[in-house]
N, C-alpha and C positions, 0 to 999 in steps of 0.2 A: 637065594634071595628070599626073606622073609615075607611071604603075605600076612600085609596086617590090615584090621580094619579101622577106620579112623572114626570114630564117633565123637560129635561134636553139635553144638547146638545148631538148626538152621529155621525153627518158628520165630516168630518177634523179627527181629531186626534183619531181617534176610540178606540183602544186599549187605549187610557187616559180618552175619553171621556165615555168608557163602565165601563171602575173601579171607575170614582164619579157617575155615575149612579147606581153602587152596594153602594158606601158608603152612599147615598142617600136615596135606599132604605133603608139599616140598621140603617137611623138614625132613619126614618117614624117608623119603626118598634120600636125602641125604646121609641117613643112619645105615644106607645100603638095604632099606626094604622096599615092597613093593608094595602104595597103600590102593587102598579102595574107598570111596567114600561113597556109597548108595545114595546121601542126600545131595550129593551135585551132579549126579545122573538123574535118578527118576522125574525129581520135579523138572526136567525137562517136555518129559512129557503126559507127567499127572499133574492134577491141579490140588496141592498141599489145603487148600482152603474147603475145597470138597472132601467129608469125612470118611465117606469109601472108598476115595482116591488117595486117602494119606494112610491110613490104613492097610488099602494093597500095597504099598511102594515102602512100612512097614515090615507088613509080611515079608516080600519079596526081600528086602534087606538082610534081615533075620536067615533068609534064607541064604544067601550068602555070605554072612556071618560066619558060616557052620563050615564054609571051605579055607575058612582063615585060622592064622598059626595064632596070631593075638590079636586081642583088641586093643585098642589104645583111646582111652578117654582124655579127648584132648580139650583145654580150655578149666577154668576157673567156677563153671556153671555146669549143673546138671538138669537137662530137662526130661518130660516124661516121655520123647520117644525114648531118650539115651539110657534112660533107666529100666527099660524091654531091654535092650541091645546088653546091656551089663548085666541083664539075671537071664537072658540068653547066653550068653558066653559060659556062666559061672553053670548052669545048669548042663553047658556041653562040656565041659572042663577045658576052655579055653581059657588059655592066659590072660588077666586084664595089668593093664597099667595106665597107670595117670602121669600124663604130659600137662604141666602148667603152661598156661597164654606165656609168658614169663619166658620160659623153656624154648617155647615156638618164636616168639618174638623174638629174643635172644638169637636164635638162628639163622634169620632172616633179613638182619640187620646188614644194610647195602652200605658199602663204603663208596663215597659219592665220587671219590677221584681217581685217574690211574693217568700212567704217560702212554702218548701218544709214540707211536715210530713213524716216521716219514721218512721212504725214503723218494732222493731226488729224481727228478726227469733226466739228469743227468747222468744217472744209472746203466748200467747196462741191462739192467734188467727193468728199467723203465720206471715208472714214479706205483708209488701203494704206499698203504697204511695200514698199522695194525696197533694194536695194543699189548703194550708189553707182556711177557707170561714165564709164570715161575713153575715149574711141575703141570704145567697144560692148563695153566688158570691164570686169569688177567693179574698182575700186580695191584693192589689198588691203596690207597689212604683215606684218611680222615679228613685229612684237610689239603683245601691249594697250595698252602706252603711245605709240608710234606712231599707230594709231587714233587715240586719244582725244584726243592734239594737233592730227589734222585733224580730226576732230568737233568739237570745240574748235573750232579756225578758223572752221569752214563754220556753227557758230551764231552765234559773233559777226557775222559777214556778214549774216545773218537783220537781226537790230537789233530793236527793240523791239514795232516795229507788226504785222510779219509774223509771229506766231508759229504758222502752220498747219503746217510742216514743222521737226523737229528730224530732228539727226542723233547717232548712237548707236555707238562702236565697239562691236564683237560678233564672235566668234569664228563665222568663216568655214562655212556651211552652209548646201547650197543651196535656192533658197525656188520651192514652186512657183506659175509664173506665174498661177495662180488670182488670185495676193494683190494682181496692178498691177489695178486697177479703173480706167477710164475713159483709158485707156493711159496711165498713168501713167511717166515716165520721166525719173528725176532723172540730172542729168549734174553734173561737174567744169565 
């Protein structure tokens, strides 16, 4: 797994600029690397607006820079810490590459619907729910009516005799694994 570091803007707009630094790291993470992003650590617990506190958390970034396989300049904007961190890298001979907002949005994009399983009380294995999964991942859509055609489908398949499992489209949210009883795990 690739450590990389993820630079991105976090002065100005902070609360905007801290959530694509989250969807930034989750893309990295989805690429199969392992990212870092120093600017949603330190200012934890420096204060970015104090000049020797942005400065050290900086430094200390930089210095952590230097144990990563690439950088990743992620976003449409380059500010002046990002532009240390990019003649840092170039000066270690670490790899840089540019991720557009675009690229990270793109990735991030939630499909709002998937179907439901329920199954009955009538069960032997007693009543749960789950959401259906193709390769250990939720099924999901675009739209209500999408759902409802594979819910559709996947009850006709049932047929008369089995009716201890229906399937239900439902807008997309996540359930906690409390609710699978007796490892319950419906698949495609």
């Amino acid at each position: 797994m690739k450590l990389v570091y993820i630079c991105s803007p976090y002065a100005g707009s902070i609360e905007e600029n801290v959530r694509f630094a989250k969807a930034a790291c989750r893309y990295a993470m989805k690429q199969g690397c392992a990212p870092i992003a120093p600017h949603l650590l330190y200012p934890q617990f420096l204060n970015d607006a104090v000049p020797m506190e942005r400065e050290a958390g900086i430094r200390m970034g930089l210095r952590v820079l230097a144990s990563c396989e690439e950088l990743w300049v992620c976003g449409n904007h380059t500010s002046e810490g990002m532009e240390k961190e990019i003649a840092e890298a170039k000066r270690l001979g670490i790899p840089v590459r540019r991720i557009s907002a675009e690229q990270i949005q793109k990735k991030q994009a939630i499909r709002q619907y998937g179907i439901l399983a329920r199954r009955s009380a009538l069960s032997v294995c007693g009543s749960a729910e789950a959401w259906v999964k193709q390769d250990g991942e939720p099924v999901t859509f675009d739209t209500y009516e999408e759902a409802a055609t594979e819910a559709g489908r996947l009850n006709e398949g049932i047929g008369p005799v089995n009716r201890t499992v229906e399937y239900f489209p439902q807008k997309r949210s996540p359930l906690p694994e409390e609710t699978l009883v007796f490892g319950m795990s419906m698949r495609l």
